[in-house]
C-alpha positions in Angstrom: 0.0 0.0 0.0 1.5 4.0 -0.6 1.9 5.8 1.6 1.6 9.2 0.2 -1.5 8.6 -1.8 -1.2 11.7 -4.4 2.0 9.8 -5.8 1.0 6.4 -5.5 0.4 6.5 -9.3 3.5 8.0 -10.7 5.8 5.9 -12.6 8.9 8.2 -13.1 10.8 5.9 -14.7 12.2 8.0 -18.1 10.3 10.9 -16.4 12.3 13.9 -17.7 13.1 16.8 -16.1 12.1 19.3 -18.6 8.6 18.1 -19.1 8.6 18.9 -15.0 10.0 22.2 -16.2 7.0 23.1 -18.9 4.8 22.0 -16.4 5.8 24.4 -13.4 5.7 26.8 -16.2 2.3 26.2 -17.6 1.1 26.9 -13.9 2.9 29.5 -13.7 1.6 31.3 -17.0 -2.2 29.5 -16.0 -1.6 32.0 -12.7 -1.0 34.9 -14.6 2.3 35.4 -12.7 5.9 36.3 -13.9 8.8 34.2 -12.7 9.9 37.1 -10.5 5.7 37.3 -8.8 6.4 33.2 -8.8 9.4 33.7 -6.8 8.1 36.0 -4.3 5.2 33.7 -3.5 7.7 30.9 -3.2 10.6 31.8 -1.6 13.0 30.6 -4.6 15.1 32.9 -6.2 14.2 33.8 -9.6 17.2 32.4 -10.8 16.1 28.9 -9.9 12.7 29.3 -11.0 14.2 29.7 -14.6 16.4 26.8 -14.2 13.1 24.6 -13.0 11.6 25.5 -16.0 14.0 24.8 -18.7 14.5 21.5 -16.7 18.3 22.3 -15.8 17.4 21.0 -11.7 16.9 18.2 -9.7 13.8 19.1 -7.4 14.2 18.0 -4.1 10.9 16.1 -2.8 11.1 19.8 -0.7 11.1 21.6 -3.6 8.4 20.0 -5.3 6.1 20.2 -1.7 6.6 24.2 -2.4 5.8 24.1 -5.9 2.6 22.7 -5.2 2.1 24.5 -2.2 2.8 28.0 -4.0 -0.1 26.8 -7.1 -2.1 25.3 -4.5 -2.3 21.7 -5.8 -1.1 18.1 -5.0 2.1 17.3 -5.7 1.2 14.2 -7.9 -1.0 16.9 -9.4 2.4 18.2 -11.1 2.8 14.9 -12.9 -0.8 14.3 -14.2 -1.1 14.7 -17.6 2.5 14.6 -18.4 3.7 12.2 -21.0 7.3 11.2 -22.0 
């Protein structure tokens, strides 16, 4: 049984990092905000923000709680929809 239920159906094997990346940046963009306004309301520097989204990170499993957290959706939410 999982334990975290909102990730119980990932399967990141192959899972890329930059389709992560056009996803935080689809939320982003759905929000209306700039990186900078996305940054702000995050607490990660803009810098990195840019670097999420062009898939150039590793996101910590911290990283990816404040992602969520900043768009107001499940983590697993980020991966939904995602194809390789």
């Amino acid at each position: 049984m999982c334990r975290f239920r909102s990730l119980c159906f990932l399967d990141l094997a192959g899972f890329s990092d930059r389709l992560l990346g056009t996803r935080v940046r689809e939320l982003r963009l759905k929000r209306g905000w700039t990186q900078d306004v996305f940054a702000d309301k995050s607490g990660f520097h803009r810098a990195q923000v840019g670097a999420f989204e062009r898939g150039e990170m590793n996101l910590t499993l911290a990283s990816l709680l404040l992602l969520a957290q900043t768009v107001k959706i499940r983590v697993g939410d980020l991966f939904r929809g995602i194809e390789d």
